[in-house]
MOPAC internal coordinates of N, CA, C and O (Angstrom, degrees):
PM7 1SCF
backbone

  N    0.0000 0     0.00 0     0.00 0    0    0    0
  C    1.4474 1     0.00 0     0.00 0    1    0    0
  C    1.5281 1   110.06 1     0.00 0    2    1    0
  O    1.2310 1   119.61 1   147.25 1    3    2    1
  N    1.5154 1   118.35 1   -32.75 1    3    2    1
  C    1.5384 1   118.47 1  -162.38 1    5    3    2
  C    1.6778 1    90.35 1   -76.93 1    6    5    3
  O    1.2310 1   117.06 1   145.79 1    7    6    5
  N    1.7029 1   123.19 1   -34.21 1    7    6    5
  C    1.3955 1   116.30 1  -155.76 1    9    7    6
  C    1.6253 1    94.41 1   -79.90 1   10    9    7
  O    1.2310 1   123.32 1   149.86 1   11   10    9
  N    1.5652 1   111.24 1   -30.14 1   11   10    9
  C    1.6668 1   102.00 1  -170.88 1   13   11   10
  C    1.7168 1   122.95 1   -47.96 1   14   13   11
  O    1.2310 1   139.22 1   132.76 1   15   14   13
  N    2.1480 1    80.33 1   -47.24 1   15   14   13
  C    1.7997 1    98.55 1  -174.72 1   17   15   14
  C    1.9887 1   107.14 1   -68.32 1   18   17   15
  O    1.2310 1   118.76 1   139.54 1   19   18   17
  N    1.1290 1   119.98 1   -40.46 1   19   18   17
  C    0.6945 1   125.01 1   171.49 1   21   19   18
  C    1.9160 1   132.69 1   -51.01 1   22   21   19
  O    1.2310 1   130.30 1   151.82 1   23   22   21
  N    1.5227 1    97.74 1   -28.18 1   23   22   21
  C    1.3987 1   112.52 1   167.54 1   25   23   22
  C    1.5438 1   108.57 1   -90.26 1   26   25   23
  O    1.2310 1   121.70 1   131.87 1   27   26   25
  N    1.4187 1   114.34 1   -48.13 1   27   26   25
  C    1.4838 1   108.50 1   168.30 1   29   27   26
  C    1.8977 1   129.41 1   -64.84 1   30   29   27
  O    1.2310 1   127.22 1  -156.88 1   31   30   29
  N    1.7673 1   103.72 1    23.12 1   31   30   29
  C    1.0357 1   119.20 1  -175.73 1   33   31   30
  C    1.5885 1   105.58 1    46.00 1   34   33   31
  O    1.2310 1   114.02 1  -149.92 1   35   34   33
  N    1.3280 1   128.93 1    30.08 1   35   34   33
  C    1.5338 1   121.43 1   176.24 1   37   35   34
  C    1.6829 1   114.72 1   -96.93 1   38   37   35
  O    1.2310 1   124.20 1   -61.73 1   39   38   37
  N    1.3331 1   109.55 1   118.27 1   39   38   37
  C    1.7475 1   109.12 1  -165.80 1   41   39   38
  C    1.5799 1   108.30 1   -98.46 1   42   41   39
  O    1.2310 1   113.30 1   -57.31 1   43   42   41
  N    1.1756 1   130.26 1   122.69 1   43   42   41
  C    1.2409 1   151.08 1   152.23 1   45   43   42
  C    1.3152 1   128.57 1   -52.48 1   46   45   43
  O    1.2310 1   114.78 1   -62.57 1   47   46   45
  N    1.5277 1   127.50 1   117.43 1   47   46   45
  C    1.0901 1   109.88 1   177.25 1   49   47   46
  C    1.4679 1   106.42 1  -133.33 1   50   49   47
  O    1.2310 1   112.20 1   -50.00 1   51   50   49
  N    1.1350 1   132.32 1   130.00 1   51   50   49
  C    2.1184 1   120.57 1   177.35 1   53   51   50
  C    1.2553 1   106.94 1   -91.25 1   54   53   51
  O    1.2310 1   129.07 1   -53.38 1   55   54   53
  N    1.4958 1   100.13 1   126.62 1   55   54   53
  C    1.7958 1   105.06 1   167.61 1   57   55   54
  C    1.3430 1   102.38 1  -111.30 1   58   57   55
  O    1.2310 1   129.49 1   -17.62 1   59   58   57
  N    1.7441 1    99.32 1   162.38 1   59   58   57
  C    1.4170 1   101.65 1   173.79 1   61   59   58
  C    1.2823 1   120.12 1    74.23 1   62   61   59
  O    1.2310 1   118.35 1   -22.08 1   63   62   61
  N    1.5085 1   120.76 1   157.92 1   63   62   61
  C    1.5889 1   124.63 1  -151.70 1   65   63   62
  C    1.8465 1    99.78 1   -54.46 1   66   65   63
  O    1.2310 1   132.67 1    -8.68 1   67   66   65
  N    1.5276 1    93.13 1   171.32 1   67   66   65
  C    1.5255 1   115.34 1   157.26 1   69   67   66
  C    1.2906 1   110.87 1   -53.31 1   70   69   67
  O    1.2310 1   121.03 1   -38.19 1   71   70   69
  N    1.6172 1   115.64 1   141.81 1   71   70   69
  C    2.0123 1   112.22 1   160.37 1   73   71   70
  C    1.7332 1    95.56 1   -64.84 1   74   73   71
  O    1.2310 1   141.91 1   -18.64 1   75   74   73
  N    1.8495 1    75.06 1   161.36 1   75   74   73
  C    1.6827 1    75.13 1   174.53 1   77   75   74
  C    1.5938 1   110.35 1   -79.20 1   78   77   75
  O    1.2310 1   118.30 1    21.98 1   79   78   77
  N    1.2428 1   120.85 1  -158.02 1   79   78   77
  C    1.1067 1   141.24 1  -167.97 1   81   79   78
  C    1.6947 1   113.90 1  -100.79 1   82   81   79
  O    1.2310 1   132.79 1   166.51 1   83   82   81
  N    1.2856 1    92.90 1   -13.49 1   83   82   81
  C    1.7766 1   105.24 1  -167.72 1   85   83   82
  C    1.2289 1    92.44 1   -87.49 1   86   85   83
  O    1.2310 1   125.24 1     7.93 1   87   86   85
  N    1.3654 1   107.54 1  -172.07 1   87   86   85
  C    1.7448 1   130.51 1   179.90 1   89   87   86
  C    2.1910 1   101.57 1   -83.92 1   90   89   87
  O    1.2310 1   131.28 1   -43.75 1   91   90   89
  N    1.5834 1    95.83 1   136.25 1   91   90   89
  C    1.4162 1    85.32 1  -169.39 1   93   91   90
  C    1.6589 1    84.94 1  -130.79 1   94   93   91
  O    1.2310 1   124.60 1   -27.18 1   95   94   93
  N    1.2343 1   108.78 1   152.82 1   95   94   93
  C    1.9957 1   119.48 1   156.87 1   97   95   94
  C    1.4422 1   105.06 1  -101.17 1   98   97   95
  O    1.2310 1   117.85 1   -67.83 1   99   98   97
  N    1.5643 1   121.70 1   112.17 1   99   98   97
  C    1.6847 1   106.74 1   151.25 1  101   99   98
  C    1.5233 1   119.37 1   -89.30 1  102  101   99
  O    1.2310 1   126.07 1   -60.34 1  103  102  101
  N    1.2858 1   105.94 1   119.66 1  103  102  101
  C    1.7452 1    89.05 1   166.80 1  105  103  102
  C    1.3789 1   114.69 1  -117.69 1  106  105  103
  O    1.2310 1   124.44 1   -52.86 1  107  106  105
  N    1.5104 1   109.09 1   127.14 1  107  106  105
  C    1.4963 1   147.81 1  -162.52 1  109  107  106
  C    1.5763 1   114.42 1   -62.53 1  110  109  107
  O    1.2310 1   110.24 1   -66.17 1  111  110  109
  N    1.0227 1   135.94 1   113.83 1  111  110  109
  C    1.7334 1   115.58 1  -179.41 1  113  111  110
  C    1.4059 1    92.81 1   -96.16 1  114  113  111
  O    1.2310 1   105.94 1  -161.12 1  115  114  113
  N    1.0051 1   143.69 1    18.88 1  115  114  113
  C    1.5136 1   139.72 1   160.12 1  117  115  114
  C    1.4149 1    95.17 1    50.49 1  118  117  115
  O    1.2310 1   123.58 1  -104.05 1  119  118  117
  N    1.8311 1   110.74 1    75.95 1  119  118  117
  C    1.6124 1    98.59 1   159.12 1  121  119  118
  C    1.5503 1   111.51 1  -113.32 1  122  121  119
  O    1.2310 1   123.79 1  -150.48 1  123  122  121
  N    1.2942 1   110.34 1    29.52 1  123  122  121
  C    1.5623 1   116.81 1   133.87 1  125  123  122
  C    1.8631 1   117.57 1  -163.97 1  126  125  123
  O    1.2310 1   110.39 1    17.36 1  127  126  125
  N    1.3786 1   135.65 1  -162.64 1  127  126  125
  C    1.0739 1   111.59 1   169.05 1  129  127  126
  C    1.8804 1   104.12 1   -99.07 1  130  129  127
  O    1.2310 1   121.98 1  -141.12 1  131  130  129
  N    1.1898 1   113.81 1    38.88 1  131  130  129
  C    1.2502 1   103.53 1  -176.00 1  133  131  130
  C    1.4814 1   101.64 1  -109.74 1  134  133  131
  O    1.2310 1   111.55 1   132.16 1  135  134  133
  N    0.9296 1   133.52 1   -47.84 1  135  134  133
  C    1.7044 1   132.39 1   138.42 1  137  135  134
  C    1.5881 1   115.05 1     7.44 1  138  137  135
  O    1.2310 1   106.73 1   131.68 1  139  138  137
  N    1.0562 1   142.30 1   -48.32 1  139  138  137
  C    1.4262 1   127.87 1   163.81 1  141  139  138
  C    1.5230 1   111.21 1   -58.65 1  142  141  139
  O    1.2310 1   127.06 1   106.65 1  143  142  141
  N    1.7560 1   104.03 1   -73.35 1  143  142  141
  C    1.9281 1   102.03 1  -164.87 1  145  143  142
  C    2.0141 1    98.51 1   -55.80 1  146  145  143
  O    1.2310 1   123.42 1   175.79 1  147  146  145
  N    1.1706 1   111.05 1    -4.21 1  147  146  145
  C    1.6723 1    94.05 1   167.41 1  149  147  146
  C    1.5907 1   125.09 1   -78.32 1  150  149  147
  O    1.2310 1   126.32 1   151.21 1  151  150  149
  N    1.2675 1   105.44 1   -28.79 1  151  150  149
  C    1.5594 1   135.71 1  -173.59 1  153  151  150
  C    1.3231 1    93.16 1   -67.63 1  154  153  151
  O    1.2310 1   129.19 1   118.74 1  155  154  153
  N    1.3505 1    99.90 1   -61.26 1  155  154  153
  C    1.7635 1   102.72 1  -173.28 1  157  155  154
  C    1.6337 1   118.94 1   -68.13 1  158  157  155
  O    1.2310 1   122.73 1   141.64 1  159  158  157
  N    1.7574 1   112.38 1   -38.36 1  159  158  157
  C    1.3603 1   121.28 1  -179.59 1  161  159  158
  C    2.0436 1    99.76 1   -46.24 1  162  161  159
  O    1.2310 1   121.40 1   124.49 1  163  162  161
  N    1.4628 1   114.93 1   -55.51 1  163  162  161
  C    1.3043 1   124.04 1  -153.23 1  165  163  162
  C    1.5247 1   110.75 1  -123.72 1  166  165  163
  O    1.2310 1   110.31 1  -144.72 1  167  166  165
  N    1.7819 1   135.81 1    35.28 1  167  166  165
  C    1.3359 1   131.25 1   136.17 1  169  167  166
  C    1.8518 1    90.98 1  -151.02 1  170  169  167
  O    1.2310 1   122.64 1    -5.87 1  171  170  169
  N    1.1153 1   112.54 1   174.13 1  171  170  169
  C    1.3060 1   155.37 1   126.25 1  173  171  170
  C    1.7948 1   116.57 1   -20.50 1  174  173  171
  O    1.2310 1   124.57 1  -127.32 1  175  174  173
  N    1.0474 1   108.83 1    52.68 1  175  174  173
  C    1.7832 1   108.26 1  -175.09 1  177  175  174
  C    1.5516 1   107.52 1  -114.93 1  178  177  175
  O    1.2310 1   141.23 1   -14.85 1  179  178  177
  N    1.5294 1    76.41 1   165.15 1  179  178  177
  C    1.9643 1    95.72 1   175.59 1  181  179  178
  C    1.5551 1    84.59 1  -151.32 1  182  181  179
  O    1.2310 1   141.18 1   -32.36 1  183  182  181
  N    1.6250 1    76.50 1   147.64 1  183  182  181
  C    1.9271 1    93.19 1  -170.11 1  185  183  182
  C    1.5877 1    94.71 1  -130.29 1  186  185  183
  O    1.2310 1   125.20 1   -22.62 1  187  186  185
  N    1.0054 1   107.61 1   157.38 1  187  186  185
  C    1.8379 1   129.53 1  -174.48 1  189  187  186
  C    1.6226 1    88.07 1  -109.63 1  190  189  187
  O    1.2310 1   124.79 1   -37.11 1  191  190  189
  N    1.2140 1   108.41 1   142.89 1  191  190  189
  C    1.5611 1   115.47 1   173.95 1  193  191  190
  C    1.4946 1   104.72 1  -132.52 1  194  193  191
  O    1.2310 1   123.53 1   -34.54 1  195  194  193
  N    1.2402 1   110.84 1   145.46 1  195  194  193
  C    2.0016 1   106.09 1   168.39 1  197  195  194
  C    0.9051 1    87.51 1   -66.48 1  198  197  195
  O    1.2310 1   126.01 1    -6.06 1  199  198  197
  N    1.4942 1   106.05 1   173.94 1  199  198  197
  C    1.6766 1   155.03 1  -172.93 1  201  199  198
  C    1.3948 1   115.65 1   -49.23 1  202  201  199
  O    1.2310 1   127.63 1   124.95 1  203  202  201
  N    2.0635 1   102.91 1   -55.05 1  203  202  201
  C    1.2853 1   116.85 1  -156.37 1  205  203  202
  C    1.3483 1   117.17 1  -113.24 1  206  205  203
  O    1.2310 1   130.10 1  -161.83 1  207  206  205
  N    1.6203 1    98.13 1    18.17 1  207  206  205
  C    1.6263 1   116.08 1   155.11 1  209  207  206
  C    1.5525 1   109.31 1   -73.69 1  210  209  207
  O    1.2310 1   117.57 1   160.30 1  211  210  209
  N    1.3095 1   122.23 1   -19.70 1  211  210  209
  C    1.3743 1   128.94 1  -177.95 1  213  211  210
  C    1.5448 1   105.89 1   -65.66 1  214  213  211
  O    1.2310 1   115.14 1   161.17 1  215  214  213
  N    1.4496 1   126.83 1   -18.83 1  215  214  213
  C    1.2924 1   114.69 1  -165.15 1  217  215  214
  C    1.7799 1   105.47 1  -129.32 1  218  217  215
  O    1.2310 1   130.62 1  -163.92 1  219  218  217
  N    1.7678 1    97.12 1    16.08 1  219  218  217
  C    1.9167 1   102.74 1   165.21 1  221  219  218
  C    1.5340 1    92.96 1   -89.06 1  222  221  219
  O    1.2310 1   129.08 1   -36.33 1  223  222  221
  N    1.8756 1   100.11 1   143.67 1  223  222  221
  C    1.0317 1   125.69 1  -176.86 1  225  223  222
  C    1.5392 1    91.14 1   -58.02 1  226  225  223
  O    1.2310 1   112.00 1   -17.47 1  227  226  225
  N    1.7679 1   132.68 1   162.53 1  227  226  225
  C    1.1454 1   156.01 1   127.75 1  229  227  226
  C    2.1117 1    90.20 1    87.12 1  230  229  227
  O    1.2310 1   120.55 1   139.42 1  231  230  229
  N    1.0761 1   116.55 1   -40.58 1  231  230  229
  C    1.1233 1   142.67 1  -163.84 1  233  231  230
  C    2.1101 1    98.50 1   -59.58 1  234  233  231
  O    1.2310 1   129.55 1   115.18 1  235  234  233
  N    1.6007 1    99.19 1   -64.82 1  235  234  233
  C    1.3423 1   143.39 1  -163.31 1  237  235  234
  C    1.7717 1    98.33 1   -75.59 1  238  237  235
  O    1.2310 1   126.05 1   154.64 1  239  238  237
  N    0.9928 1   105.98 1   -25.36 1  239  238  237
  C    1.9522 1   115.64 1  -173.92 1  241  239  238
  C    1.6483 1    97.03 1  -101.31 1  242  241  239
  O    1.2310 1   116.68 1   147.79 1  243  242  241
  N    1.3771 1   123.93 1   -32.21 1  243  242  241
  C    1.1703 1   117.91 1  -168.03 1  245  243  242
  C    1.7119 1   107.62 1   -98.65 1  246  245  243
  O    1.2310 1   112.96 1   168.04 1  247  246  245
  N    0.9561 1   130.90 1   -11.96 1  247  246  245
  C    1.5041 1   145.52 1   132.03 1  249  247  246
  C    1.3979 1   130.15 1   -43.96 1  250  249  247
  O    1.2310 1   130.63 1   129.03 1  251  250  249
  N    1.0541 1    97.10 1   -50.97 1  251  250  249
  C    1.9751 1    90.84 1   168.38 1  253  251  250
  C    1.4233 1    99.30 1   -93.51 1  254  253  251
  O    1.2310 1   110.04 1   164.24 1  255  254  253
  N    1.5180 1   136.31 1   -15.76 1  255  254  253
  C    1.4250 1   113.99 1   167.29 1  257  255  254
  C    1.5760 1   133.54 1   -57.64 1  258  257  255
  O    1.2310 1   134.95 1   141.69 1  259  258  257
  N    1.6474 1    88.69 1   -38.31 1  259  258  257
  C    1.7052 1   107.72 1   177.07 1  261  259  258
  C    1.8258 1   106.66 1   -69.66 1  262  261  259
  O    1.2310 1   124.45 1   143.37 1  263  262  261
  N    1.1579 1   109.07 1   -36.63 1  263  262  261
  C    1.7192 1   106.98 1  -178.58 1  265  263  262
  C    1.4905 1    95.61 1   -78.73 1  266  265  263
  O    1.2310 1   102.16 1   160.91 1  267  266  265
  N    1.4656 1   150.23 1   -19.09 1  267  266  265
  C    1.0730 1   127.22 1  -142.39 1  269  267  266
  C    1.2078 1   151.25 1    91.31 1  270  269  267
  O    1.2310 1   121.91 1   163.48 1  271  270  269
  N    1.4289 1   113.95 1   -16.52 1  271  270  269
  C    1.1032 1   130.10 1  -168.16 1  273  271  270
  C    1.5529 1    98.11 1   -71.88 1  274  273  271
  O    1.2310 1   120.10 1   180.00 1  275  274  273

């Protein structure tokens, strides 16, 4: 995620305290698709995806890569 933003010249910056240490939920209002590789560039996440992301081109391959499948 850091090399994507980083190629798409997109710069990251974190304000504000540390997460805690506990178990956290973010939920995303997707006000763009750049909002995930940031999530990923700067914590520790796992994301739930619908169903019929499984069948977007490049999108759908990189989803079952991260689970394993």
């Amino acid at each position: 995620a850091r090399a994507s933003l980083e190629n798409l010249q997109i710069p990251v910056r974190v304000l504000g305290a540390e997460p805690s240490k506990d178990p956290v939920v973010f939920v995303g209002n997707h006000l763009s698709y750049v909002d995930i590789p940031v999530l990923m560039a700067v914590a520790s996440v796992s994301f739930v995806a619908k169903e019929e992301l499984a069948s977007w081109p490049v999108i759908g391959a990189a989803c079952r890569f991260r689970n394993g499948v």
